[in-house]
N, C-alpha and C positions, 0 to 999 in steps of 0.2 A: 332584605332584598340584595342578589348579589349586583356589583355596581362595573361599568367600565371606565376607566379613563381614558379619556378622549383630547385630545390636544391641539386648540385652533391656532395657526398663526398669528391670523388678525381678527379680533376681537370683531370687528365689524363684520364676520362672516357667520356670525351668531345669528340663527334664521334664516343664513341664504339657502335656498334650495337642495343641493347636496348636502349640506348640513341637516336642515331640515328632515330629509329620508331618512339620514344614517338615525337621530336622536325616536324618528315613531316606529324605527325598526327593533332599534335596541328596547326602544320601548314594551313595544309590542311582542318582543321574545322574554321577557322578564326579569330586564336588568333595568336598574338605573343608571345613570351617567354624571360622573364626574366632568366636570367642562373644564378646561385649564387653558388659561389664557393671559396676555399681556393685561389684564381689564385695568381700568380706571377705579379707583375706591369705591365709587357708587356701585360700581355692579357686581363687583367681586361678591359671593357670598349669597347673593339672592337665589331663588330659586322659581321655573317656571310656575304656570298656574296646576299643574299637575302633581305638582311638589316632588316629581322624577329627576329632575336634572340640578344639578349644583354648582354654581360657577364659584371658580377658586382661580387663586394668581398663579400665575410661574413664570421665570424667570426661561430666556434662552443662550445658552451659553457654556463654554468649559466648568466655568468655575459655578456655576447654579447646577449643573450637571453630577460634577463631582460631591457639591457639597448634601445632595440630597437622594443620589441614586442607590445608595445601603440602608434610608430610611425603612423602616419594617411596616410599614402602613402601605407600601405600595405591594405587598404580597396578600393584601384583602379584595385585589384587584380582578376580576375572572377575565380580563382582558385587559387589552393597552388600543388605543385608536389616535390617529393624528390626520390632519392637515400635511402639506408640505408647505414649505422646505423644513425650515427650521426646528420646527415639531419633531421630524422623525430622528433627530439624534438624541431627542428624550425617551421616548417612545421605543425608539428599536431597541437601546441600553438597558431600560427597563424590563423589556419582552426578553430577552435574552437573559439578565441575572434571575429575574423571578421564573423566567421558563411557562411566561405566557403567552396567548397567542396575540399578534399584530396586525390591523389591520390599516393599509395608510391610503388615504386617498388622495391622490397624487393631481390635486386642485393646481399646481403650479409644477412646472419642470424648467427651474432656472439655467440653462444651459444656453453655450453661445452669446450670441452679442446680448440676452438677459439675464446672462449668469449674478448679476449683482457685485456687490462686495465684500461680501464675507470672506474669511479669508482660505486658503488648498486646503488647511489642517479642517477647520469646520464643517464646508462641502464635502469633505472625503465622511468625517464622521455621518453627516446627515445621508448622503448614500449606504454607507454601513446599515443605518439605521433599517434605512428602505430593504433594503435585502432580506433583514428577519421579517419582512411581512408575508402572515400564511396567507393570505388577498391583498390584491393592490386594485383601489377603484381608479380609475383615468376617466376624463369625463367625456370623451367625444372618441371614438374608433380607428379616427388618426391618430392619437397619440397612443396607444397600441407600442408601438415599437418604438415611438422616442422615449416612454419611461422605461421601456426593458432595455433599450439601448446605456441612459444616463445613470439608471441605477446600478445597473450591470447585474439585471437580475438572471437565475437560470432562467434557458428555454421552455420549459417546463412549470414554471412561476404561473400561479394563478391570477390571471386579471380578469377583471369584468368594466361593462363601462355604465355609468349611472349618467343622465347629462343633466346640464344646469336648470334644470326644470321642477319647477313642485309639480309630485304626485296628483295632487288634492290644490289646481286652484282656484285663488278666488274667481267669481263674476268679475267678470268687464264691469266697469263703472259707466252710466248711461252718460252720454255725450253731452248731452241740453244739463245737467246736472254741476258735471263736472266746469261746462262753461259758464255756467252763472256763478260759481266759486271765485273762477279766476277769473272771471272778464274777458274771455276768449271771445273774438267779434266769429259771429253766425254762419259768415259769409266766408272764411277762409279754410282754406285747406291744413291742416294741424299736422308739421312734421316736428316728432319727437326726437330728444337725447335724452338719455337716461345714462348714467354713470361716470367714468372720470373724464376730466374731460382736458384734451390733450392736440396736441397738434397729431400725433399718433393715433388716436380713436376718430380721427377725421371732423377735431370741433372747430377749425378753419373753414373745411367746405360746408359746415353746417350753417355757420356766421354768412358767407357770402352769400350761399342760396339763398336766405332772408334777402338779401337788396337784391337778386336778380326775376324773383316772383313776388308779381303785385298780391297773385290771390294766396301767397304762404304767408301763415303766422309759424314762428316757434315756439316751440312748448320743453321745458326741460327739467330734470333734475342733475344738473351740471356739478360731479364731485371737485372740487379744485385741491391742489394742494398745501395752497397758503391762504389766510384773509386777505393779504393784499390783490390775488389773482381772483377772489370772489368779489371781491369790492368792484374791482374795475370792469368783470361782467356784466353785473349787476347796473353798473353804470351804462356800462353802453348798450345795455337790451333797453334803454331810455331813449335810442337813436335808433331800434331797429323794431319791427312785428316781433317782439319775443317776451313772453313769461317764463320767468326763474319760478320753482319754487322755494320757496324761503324756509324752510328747515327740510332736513335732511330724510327722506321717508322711511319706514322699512320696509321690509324686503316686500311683504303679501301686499301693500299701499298701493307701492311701486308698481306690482304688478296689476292691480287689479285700475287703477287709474289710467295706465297704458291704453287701455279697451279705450278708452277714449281719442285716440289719435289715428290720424292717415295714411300715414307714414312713420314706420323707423327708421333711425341708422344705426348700422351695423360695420361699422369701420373701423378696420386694424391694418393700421401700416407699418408697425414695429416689422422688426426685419430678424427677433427672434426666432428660436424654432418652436416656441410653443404657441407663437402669433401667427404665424402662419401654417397652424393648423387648429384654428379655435374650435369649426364645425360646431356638432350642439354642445360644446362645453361652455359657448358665450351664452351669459345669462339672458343678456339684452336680447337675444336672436330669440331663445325659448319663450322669455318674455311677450316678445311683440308677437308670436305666431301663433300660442296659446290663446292670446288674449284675440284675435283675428285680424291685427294689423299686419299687413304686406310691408317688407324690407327694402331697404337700398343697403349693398353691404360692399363691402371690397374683394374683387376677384381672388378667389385663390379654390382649391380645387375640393378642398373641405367644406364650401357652400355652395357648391355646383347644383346641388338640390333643389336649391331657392328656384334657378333656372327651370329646371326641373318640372317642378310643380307649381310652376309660374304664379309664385307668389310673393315676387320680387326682381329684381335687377343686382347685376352687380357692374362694378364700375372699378375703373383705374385712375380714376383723374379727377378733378374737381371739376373739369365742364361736363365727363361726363353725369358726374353725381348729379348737377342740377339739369342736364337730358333727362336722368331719368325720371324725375319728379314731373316734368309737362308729357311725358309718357304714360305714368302712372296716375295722374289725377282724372283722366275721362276713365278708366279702365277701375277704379276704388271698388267698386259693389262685387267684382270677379273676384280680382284679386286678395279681396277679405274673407270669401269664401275658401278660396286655394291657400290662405294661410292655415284656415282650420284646419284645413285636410292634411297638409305636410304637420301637425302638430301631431295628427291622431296617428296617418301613416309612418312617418320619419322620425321624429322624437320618442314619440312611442313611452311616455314617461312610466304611466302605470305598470306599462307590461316590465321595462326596466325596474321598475319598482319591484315587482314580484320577484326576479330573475337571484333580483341583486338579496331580496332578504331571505330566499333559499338558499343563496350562496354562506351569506353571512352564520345562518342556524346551521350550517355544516360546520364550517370553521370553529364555532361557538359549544357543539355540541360537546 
């Protein structure tokens, strides 16, 4: 079987969505996939239940670059595929000495006030990288012109956009179900968080709205980025209407558990340029609208939609956030229908699906 390498950043992007497409497309065109990733020893080496895909370690960096980009095992490759950032300064290197083709989906565009830390020399190379791609996916149609901007690709550069949406998802998970799991009282209105959770993803105005509505409970799968910042959530959803969940889901769980809630939030206040312009490349958005939950999310002109298809609110401020929640709770049984619709009209996954694995069996062929 001829096989691709594939290159994620973060390990934990293993079955997100985008990822997801690209592994049943490559699938389904008759390759298998190398995965190469930062992994932890457990997972390094395993393989799906399909026994298609193969995860392996790699290293990101000058000197993991240099010491492995003449290996002759990377010329059994019929391809190269990455994540960004980091990935495509393996990835384009490779595409280029082996003289195969590249294909980078461009999940992140660190530029601006989220340029990170890495240092001119390795951002210059990992744009390098971007450039050898014969496809670049971007996951939402604004960022369109911030990765041809950042990468400095030609005008003429092929992009397509895939957004953070599974093709194929699960069922909603029935409500009465999922609350007799967690002990969610009958009676309240269920606003969900799902992923990192930041003063920047708006998990302050999440916390407050719990004390300012009697009939709000929270429900969450709250990412933190230390123990001590989980511990003391944890602690203090003992002072508020709120259920954590206690281990970390994945990705299809996540989604299909969502169908169980009222309300999402969809807040980004980062003041990067790839933050403000999430539109459907935020998960959580595809998440909650797939699933038929209506949004609260933060105004910027990439979710205008939501308005739109009056399947949500959007909001500036933390009073308005919790406006729109006593807005939104007579109005639940509409506005979960107007989620589905802007899922099937506006995200448009399947058809994206189709677009993107035509595009790719060209590049491929």
């Amino acid at each position: 079987m001829k096989r691709i390498a594939h290159f994620l950043h973060n390990p934990g992007l293993d079955g997100s969505p985008p990822n997801d497409a690209l592994m049943r497309i490559y699938t389904d065109l008759g390759y298998g996939v190398d995965l190469y990733s930062t992994w932890d020893t457990g997972s390094a080496g395993c393989r799906d239940q399909q026994a298609s895909v193969r995860r392996l370690p790699i290293e990101y960096g000058l000197r993991a670059l240099a010491r492995t980009c003449w290996r002759p095992r990377w010329s059994r490759y019929a391809a190269f595929s990455c994540t960004t950032e980091d990935p495509a300064a393996i990835a384009g290197t490779l595409a280029r000495i082996w003289r195969r083709p590249l294909i980078v989906s461009a999940d992140e565009i660190l530029s601006g006030s989220y340029a990170g830390n890495r240092s001119a020399r390795w951002k210059s190379l990992c744009r390098f990288g971007m450039r050898a791609a014969s496809l670049t996916i971007v996951n939402t149609p604004e960022r369109v012109d911030l990765q041809r901007a950042y990468a400095g690709l030609a005008s003429d550069a092929a992009i397509i956009v895939y957004p953070g949406a599974f093709v194929a998802p699960p069922a909603p998970a029935e409500r009465a179900a999922v609350a007799q799991t967690r002990a969610f009282p009958s009676d309240r209105t269920l606003l969900c968080f799902s992923g990192t959770f930041s003063i920047h993803n708006g998990g302050i105005w999440f916390l407050d709205a719990l004390r300012s509505h009697d009939l709000l409970h929270g429900w969450g799968q709250c990412v933190l980025p230390d123990r001590l910042a989980s511990e003391l959530l944890r602690r203090l959803g003992g002072t508020l209407p709120l259920t954590l969940e206690a281990e970390r889901l994945s990705w299809s769980d996540a989604w299909r558990l969502s169908g169980a809630a009222d309300i999402g939030v969809v807040i980004y206040l980062h003041d990067g340029p790839q933050w403000r312009n999430m539109g459907i490349a935020s998960n959580r958005l595809c998440m909650f609208l797939s699933m038929g939950v209506p949004v609260i999310a933060s105004r910027q002109p990439s979710f205008q939609f939501i308005e739109d298809f009056d399947c949500g609110v959007l909001v500036d401020s933390a009073d308005e956030f919790r406006d729109a929640i006593a807005r939104m709770i007579p109005r639940l049984p509409e506005l979960k229908q107007n989620a589905l619709r802007a899922a099937r009209e506006y995200i448009r996954a399947a058809e994206r699906y189709d677009a993107l694995k035509g595009a790719l069996a060209q590049v491929l062929a």
